[in-house]
C-alpha positions as CSV (number, residue, x, y, z in Angstrom):
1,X,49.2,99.1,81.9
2,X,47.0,99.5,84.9
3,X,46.6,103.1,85.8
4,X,47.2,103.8,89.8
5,X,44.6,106.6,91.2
6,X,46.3,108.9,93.4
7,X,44.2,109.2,96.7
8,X,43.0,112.9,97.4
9,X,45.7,114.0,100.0
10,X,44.4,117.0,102.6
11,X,46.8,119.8,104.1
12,X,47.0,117.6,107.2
13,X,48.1,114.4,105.3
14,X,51.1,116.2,104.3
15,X,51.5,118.0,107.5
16,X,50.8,115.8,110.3
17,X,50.3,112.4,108.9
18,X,52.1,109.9,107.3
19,X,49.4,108.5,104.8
20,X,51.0,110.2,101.2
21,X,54.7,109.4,102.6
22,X,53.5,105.4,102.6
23,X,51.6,105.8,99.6
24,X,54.6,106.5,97.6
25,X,56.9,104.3,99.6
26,X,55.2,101.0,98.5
27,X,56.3,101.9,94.8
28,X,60.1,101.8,96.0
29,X,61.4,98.9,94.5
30,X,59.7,100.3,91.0
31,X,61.6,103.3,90.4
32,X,59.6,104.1,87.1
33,X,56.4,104.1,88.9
34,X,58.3,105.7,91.8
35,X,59.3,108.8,90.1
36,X,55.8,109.3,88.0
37,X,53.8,108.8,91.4
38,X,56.0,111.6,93.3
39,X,55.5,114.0,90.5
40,X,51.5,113.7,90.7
41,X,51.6,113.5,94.7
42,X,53.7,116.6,94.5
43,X,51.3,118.1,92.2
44,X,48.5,117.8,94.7
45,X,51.2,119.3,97.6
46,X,51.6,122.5,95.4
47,X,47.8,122.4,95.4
48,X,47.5,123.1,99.8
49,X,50.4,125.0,99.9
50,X,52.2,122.4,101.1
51,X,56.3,122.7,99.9
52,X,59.2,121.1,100.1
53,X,57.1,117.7,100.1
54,X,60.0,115.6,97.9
55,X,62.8,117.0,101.0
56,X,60.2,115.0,103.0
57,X,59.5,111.9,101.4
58,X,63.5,111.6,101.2
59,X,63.8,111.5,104.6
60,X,60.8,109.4,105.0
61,X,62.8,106.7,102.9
62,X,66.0,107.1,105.6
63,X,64.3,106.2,108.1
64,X,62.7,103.5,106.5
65,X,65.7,102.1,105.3
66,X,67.7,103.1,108.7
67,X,64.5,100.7,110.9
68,X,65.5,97.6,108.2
69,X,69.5,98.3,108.8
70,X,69.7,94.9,110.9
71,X,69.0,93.0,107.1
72,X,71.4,95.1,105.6
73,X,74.0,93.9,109.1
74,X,74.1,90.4,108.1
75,X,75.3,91.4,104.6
76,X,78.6,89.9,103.2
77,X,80.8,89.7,100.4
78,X,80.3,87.4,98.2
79,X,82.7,87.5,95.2
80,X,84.0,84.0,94.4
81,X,87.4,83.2,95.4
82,X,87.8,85.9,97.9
83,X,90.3,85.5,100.6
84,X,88.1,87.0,103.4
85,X,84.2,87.6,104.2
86,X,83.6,91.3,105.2
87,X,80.4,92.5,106.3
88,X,79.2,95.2,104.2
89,X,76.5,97.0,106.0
90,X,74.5,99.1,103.4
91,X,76.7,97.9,100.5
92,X,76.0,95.3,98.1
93,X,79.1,93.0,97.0
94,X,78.4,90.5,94.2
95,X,79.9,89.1,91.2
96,X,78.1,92.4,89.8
97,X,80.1,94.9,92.1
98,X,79.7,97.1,94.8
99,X,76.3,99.3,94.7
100,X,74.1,101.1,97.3
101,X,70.6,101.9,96.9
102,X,70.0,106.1,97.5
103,X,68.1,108.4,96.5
104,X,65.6,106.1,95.2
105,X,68.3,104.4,93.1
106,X,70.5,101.8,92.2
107,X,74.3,103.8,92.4
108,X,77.3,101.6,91.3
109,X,80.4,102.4,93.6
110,X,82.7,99.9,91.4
111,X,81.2,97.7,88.6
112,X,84.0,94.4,89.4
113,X,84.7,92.5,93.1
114,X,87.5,94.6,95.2
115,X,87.6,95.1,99.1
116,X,90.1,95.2,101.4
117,X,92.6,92.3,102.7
118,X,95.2,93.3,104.8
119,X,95.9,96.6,106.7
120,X,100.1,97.7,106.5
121,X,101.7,99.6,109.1
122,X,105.0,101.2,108.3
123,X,107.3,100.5,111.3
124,X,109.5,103.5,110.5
125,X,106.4,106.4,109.4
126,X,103.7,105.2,111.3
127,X,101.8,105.8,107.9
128,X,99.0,103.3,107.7
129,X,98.0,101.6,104.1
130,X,95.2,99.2,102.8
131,X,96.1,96.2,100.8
132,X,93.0,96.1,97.9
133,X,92.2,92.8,96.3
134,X,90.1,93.2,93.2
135,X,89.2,90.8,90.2
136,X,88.5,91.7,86.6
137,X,88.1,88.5,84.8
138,X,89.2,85.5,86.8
139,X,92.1,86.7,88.4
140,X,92.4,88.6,91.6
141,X,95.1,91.4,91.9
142,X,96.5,93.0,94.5
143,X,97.6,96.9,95.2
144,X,99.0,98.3,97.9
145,X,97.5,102.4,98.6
146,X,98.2,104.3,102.1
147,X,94.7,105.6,103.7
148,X,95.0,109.2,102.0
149,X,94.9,108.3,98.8
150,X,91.8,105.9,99.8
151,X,90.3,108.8,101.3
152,X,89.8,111.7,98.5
153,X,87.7,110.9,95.1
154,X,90.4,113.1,93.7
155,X,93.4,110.8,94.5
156,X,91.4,107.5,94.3
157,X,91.8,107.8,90.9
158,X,95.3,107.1,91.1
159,X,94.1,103.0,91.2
160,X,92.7,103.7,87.7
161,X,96.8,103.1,87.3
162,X,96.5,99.6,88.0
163,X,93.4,98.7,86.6
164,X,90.6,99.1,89.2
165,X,87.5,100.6,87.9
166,X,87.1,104.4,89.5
167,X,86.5,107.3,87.7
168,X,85.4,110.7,88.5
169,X,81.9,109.7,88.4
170,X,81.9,107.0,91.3
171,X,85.1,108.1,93.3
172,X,83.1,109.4,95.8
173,X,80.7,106.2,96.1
174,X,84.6,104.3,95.9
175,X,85.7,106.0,98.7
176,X,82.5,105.7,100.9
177,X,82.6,102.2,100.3
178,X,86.4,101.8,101.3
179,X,85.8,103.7,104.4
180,X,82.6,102.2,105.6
181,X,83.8,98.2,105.0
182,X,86.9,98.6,106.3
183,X,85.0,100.7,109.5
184,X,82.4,97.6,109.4
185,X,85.5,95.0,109.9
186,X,88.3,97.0,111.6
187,X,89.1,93.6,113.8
188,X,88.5,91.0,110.6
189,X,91.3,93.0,108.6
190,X,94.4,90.8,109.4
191,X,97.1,93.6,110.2
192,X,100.9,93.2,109.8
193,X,104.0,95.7,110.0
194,X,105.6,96.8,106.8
195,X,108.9,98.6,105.8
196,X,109.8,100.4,102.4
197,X,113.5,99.7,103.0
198,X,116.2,97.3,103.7
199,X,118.4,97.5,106.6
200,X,118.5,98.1,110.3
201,X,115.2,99.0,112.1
202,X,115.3,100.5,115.3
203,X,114.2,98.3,117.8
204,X,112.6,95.5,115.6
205,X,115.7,94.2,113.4
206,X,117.1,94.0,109.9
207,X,114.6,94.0,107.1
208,X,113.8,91.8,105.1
209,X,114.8,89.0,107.9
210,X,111.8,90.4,110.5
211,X,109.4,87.9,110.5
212,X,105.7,89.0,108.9
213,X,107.3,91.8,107.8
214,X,105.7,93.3,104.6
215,X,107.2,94.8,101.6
216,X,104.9,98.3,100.9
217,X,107.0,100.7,99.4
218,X,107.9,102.0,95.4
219,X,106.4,99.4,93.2
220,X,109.8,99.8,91.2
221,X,111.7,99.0,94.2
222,X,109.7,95.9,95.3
223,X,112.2,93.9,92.7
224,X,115.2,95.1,94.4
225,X,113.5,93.9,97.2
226,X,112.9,90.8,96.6
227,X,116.1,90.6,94.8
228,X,117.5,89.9,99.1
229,X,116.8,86.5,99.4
230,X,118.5,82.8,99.5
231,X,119.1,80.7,96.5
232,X,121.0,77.4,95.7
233,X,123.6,76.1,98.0
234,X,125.4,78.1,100.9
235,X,128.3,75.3,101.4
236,X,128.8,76.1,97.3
237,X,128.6,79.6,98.1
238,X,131.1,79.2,100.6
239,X,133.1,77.5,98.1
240,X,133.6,80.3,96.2
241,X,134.3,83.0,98.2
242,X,137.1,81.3,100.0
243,X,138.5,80.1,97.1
244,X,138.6,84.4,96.0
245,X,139.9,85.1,99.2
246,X,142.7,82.3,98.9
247,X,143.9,82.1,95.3
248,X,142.2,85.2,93.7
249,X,143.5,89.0,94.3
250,X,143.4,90.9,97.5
251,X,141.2,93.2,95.7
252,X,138.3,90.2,96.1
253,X,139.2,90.4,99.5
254,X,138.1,94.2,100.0
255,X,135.3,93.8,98.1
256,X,133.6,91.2,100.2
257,X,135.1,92.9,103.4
258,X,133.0,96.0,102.0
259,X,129.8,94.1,101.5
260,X,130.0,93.4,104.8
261,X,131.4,95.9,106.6
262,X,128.0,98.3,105.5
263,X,125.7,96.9,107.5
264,X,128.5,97.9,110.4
265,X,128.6,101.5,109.2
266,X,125.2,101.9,111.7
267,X,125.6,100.7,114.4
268,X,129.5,102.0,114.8
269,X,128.7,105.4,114.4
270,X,130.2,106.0,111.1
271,X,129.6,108.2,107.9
272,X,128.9,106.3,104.5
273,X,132.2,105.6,102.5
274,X,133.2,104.5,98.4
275,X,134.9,101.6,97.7
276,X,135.9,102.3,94.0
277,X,137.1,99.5,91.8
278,X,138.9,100.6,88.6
279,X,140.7,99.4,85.4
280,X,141.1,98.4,82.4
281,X,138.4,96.0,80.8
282,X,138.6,92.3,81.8
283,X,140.0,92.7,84.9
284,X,136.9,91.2,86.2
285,X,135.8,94.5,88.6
286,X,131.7,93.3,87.8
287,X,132.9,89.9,89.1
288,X,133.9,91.4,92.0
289,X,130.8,93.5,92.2
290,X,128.4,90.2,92.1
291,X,130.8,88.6,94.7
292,X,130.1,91.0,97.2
293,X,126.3,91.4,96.0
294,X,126.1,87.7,96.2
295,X,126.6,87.9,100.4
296,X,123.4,89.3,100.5
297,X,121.3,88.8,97.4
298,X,120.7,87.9,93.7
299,X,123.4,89.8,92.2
300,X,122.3,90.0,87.9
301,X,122.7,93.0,86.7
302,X,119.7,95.3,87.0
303,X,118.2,93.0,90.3
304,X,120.6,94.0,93.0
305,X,123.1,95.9,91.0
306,X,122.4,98.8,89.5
307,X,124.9,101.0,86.5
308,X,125.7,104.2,86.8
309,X,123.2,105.4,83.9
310,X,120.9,107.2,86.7
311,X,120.1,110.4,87.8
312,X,121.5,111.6,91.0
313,X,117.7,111.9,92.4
314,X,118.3,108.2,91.6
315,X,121.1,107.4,93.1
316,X,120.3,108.9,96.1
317,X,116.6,107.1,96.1
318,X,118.3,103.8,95.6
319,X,120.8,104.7,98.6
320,X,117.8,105.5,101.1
321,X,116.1,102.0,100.1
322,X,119.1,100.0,100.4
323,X,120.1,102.1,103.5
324,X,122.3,99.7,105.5
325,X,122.9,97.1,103.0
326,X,125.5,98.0,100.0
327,X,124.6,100.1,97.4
328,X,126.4,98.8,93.8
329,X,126.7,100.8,90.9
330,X,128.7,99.2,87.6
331,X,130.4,100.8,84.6
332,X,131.3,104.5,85.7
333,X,132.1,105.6,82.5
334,X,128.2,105.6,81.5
335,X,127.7,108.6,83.8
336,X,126.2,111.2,82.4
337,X,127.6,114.1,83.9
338,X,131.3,112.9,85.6
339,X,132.2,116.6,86.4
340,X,129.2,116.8,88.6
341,X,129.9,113.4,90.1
342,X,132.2,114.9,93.1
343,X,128.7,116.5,94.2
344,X,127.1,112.9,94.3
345,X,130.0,111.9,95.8
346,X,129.5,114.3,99.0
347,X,125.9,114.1,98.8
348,X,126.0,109.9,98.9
349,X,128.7,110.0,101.4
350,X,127.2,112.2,104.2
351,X,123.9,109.8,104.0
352,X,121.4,112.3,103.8
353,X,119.8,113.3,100.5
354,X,117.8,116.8,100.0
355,X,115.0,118.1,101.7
356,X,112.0,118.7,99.3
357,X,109.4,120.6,100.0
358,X,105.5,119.6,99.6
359,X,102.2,120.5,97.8
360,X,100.9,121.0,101.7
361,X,103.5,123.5,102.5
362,X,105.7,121.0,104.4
363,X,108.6,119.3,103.8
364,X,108.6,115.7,102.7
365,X,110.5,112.8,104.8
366,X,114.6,113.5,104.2
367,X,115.8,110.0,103.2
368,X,118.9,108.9,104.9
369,X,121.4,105.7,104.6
370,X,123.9,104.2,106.5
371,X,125.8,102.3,104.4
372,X,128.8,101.2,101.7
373,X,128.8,102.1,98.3
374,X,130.5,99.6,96.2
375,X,131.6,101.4,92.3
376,X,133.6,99.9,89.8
377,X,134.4,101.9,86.4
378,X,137.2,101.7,83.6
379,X,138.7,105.8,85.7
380,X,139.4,106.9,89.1
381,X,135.9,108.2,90.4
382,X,137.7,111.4,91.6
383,X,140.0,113.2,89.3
384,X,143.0,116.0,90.3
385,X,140.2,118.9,90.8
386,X,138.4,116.7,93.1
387,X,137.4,118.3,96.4
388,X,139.6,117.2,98.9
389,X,135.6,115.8,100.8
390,X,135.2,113.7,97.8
391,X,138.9,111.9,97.7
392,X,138.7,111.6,101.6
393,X,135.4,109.5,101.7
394,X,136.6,107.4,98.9
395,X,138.8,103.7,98.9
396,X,139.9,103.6,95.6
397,X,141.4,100.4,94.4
398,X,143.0,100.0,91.2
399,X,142.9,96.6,89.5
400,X,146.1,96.0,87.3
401,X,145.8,92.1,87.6
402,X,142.6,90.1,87.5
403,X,140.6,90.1,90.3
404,X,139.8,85.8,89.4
405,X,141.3,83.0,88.1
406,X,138.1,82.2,86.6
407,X,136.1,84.8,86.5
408,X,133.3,83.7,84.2
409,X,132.5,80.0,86.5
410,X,133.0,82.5,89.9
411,X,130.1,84.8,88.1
412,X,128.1,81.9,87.0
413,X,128.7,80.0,90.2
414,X,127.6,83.3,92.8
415,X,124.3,83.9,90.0
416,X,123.2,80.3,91.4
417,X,124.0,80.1,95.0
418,X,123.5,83.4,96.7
419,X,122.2,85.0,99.9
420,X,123.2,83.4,103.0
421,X,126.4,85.0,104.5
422,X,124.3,88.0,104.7
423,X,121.7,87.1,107.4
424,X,124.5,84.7,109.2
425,X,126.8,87.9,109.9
426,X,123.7,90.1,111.0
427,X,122.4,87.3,113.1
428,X,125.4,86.9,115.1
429,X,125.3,91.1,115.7
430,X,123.9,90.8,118.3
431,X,124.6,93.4,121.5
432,X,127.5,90.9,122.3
433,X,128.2,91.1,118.5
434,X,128.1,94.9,118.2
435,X,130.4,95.2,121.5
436,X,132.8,93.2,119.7
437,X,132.6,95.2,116.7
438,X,133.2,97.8,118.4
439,X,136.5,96.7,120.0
440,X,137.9,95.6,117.2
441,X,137.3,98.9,115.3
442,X,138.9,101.3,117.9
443,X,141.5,98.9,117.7
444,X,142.0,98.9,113.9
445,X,141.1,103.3,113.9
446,X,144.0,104.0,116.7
447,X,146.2,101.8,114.5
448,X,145.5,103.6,111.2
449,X,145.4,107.4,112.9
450,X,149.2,106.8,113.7
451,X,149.8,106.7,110.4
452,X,150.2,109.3,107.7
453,X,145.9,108.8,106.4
454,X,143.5,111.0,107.1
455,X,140.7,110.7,109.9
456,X,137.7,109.8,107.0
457,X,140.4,107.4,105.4
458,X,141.4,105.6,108.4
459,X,137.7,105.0,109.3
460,X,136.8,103.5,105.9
461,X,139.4,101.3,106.5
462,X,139.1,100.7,110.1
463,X,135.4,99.4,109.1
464,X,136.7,97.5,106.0
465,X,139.6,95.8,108.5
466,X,136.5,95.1,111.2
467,X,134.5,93.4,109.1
468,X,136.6,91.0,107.5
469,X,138.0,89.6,111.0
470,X,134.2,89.1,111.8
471,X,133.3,87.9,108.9
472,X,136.4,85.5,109.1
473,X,135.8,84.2,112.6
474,X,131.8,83.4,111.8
475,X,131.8,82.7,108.6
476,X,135.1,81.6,106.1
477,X,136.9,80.1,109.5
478,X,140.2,80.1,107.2
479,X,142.6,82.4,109.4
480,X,143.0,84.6,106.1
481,X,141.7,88.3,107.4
482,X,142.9,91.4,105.6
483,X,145.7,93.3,107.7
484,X,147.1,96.5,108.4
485,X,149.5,96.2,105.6
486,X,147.4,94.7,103.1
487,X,145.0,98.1,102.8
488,X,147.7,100.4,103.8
489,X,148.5,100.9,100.2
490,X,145.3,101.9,98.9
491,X,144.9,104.7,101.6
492,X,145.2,108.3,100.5
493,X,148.1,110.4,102.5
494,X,147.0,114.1,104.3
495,X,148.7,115.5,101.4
496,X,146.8,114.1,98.6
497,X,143.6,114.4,99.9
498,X,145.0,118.2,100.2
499,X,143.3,119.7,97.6
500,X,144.9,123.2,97.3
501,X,148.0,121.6,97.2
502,X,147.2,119.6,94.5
503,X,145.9,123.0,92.6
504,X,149.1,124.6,93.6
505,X,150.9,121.8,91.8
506,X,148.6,121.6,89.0
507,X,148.9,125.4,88.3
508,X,153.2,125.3,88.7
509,X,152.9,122.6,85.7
510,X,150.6,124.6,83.9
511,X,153.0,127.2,83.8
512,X,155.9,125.0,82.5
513,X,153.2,123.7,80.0
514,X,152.2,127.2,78.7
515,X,155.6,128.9,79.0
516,X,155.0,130.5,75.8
517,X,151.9,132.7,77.2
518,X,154.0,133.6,80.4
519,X,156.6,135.9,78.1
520,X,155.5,139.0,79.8
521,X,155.5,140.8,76.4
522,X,154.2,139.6,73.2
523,X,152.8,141.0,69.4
524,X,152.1,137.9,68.1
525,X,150.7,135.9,70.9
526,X,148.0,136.2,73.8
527,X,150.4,137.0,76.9
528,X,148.6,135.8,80.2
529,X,151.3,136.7,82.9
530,X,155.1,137.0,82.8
531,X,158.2,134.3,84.8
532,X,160.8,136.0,86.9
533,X,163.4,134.7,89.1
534,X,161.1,131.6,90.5
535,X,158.1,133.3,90.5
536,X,155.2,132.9,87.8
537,X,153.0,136.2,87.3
538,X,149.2,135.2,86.4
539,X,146.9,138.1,85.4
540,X,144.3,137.6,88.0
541,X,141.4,137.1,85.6
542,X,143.6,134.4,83.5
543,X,144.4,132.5,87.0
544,X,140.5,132.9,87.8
545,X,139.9,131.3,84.7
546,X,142.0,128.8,84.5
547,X,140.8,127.7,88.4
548,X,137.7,127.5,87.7
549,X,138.0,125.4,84.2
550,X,139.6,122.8,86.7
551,X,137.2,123.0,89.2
552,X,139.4,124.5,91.7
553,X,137.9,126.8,93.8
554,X,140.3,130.6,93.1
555,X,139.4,132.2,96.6
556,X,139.9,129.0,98.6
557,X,143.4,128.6,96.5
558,X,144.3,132.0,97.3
559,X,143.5,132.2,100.6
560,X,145.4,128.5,101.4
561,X,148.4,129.5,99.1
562,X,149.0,133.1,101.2
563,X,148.9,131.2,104.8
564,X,151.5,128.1,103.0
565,X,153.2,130.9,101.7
566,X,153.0,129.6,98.3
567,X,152.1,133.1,96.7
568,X,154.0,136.6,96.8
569,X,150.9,139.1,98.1
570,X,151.1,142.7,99.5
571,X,149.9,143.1,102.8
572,X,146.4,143.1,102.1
573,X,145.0,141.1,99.3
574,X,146.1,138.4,97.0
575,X,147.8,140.0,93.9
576,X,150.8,142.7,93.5
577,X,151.1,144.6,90.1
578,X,153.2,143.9,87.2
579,X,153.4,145.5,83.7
580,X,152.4,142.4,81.6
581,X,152.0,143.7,77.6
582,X,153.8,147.5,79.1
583,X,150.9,147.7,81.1
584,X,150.4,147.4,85.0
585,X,147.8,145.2,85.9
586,X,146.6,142.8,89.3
587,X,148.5,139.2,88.9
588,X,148.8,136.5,90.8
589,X,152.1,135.9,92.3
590,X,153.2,132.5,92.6
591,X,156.5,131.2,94.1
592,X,157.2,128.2,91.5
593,X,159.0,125.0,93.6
594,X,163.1,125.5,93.8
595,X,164.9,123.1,91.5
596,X,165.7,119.7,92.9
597,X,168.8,119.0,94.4
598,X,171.7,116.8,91.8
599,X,171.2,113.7,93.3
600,X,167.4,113.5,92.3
601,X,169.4,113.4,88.8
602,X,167.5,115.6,86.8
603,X,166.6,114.9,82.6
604,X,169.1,117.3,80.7
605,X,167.9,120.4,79.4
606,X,165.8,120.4,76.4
């Protein structure tokens, strides 16, 4: 190998000239010799008290290199089979990767072809995100990350997820790169709007039926997504449903009047309601289900609808993506916690899930729906300890026939042919639509308020009554609309959605059940209270107790029972004292109902 003398460099070369800077720059593109002829230049620095002399040869190479950017201007991608040519400034973008040259080197930013193809902007967050194609092998791949994991090396390495090639040694060379192509082509980057959610959108329309309208939410939502589309045959879809709503049971009727009276929950001004379908097995309640799913969208199991065996963190995700389209949940009885349901119940209801704070300090984005929730199980949803909130936002229907004739062709048949009622009935809501809507539904609420239902009850069913003339007039065209009379029965009266009283009737049969324990005076057994001339005495801790393991709220009882007169109190307070055991202790008086009259024709004494 040649040896390469070193010219004798004075104080003023270093200082005020230029001539050891351009010896040492002609060696660039050798970074071996490069490095070996800065250590021996620097040597002969040290020597004239000249310091800091590789500082100055660094930026000697910056403005080198910055005086030939225009080369470095007209550079381009060029992996094969990309979908767009950026300009890449400093950056080179081969088949070998992305790399700049610093620092007198060669540093990798990614070691396989990926740059950016589309630019998302969420219509309802404003948050922007960067579409990143990238190919290992011969296929390209797509992701979908928003700009602030793009712009940290410690969250870039979330990609690592899906197979791009960061890690924490070129994160920060990945992120450079990002920001400086995407800087370098701000106007090439085709840009579209993009949603994480179905449903209404303020002033643009009803996703997914906007045009150009990207999907860049959850990756394990984008098959529920996609899941709203068109498939096989409308005229055979129409087929089918007016065949249910003709021949089959009423109940058929509801359900498809509840698909589509959700995306009318909205724009009407209403609170989220249940309809619950229940009974025994066979009755064809999942049937049903895929009807009303079919309106909109594939309805298999696990594409559209969903089973209860979620968590209510879950439930109440899957509730803000749907948002104004139906949220269907099978099978019930696979919950895993059904005396905590009445909470999801409220919680799914009022369309607003919990606020949840951040790592920033902040709070995150509260979700929020607008919608129906279609249920079916083998149980009521709600039991007797229900809050009265929970049975008052709830339709239940009870299936004792089957809901179809043929319920394994109407399954098969709606799997096939899917998805068009759905955007028909949105298209023609419209503001003369919605105006129409609304007449009808003030009509139907007035009706309903006259009679014995509650206000949440009457509204459920106003909707449900709305929505099926609509959906009658532009879509079936068979004159066969629910009525008044046909949903009146499975409406809930002020008095059972009354929860108190149905703990105050609970608690007088619980006495009759447990007679034994109410002897007032007992060696032998536990005594919890004493019977005397219509009234039952419950020690206060046993009627606490016994509340409570029914999920009936003791104070609220109390409180109700003392206004209603149900219970014997002194002036302040709820108990009086009674010897129970030849002891005086706190119970809870209460006045047990008086005996029906003859004519009810009561079962002889036992």
């Amino acid at each position: 190998m040649e040896v390469i003398q070193v010219p004798a460099f004075t104080r003023e070369d270093f200082l005020e000239g230029t001539a050891p800077y351009e010896f040492l720059y002609q060696f660039f593109d050798d970074k071996f010799v490069l490095e070996r002829m800065t250590q021996r230049v620097s040597e002969q620095a040290r020597k004239v008290r000249v310091t800091g002399f590789k500082k100055a040869f660094g930026e000697y190479v910056k403005k080198q290199r910055a005086l030939s950017q225009p080369v470095y201007a007209m550079s381009v991608t060029q992996f094969e089979g990309q979908e767009i040519e950026l300009t890449t400034g400093p950056w080179r973008a081969d088949e070998y990767g992305v790399s700049i040259d610093e620092d007198y080197r060669e540093i990798v930013a990614c070691n396989h072809p990926i740059l950016p193809v589309m630019r998302l902007c969420n219509i309802d967050t404003g948050v922007e995100k960067l579409v990143l194609a990238f190919r290992k092998g011969r296929q390209w791949r797509h992701t979908t990350a928003d700009k602030r994991t793009l712009a940290s090396r410690q969250s870039i390495l979330e990609l690592a997820n899906v197979g791009v090639a960061v890690t924490s040694e070129n994160a920060a060379y990945m992120v450079r790169y990002l920001h400086d192509i995407e800087g370098l082509n701000y106007d090439m980057i085709p840009e579209k709007q993009s949603v994480g959610r179905l449903g209404w959108i303020s002033g643009e329309g009803f996703s997914p039926y906007v045009d150009n309208l990207v999907f860049d939410g959850d990756a394990n939502f984008r098959a529920y997504f996609e899941s709203v589309r068109t498939a096989g045959s409308f005229d055979t879809w129409l087929d089918i449903a007016r065949k249910a709503r003709v021949q089959d049971s009423i109940t058929a009727r509801i359900v498809l009047a509840a698909s589509f009276a959700s995306v009318l929950v909205g724009p009407l001004g209403c609170l989220p309601f249940f309809v619950h379908l229940w009974g025994g097995t066979e009755s064809g309640k999942t049937v049903g289900l895929m009807l009303a799913a079919s309106v909109w969208a594939c309805p298999e199991m696990g594409r559209y609808i969903h089973t209860f065996n979620s968590t209510a963190v879950g439930r109440e995700r899957s509730a803000a993506f749907c948002n104004s389209l139906p949220l269907i949940l099978d099978e019930l009885q696979i919950a895993k916690d059904k005396k905590e349901f009445d909470k999801d119940i409220y919680m799914l209801s009022e369309g607003v899930g919990r606020t949840r704070g951040n790592r920033q300090g902040g709070t995150d984005k509260t979700p929020t729906w607008q919608n129906c929730i279609l249920t079916s199980g083998e149980m009521p949803i709600t039991s007797a300890s229900s809050g009265g909130g929970a049975v008052n936002r709830i339709v239940e229907v009870e299936c004792r026939e089957k809901l179809f004739r043929d319920p394994r062709g109407t399954a098969n048949a709606v799997k096939r042919n899917y998805g068009f009622a759905g955007p028909l009935f949105v298209q023609q809501l419209d503001e003369a639509g919605i105006q129409e809507a609304e007449r009808l539904f003030s009509r139907y609420l007035v009706q309903l308020q006259q009679s014995d239902t509650t206000e949440k009850q009457a509204m459920a069913a106003a909707l449900l009554l709305t929505a099926d003339e609509l959906a009658t007039r532009w879509i079936f065209t068979d004159d066969k609309a629910l009525t008044l009379a046909d949903i009146a029965e499975f409406l809930r009266t002020r008095a059972s959605v009354d929860v108190n009283g149905r703990c105050y009737d609970f608690l007088c049969e619980y006495v009759v059940q447990n007679r034994h324990r109410f002897c007032g005076e007992s060696d032998q057994n536990e005594v919890w209270g004493a019977i005397d001339r219509g009234h039952a005495y419950i020690v206060r801790s046993v009627f606490n107790r016994i509340c409570q393991e029914q999920g009936f709220n003791p104070q609220a009882f109390l409180s109700w029972a003392k206004q209603d007169k149900k219970i014997q109190t002194r002036e302040k307070g709820y108990t009086m004292t009674k010897r129970i055991n030849r002891a005086p202790c706190n119970c809870v008086v209460l006045i047990l109902p008086a005996e029906a009259p003859e004519t009810d024709e009561l079962l002889p004494d036992v």
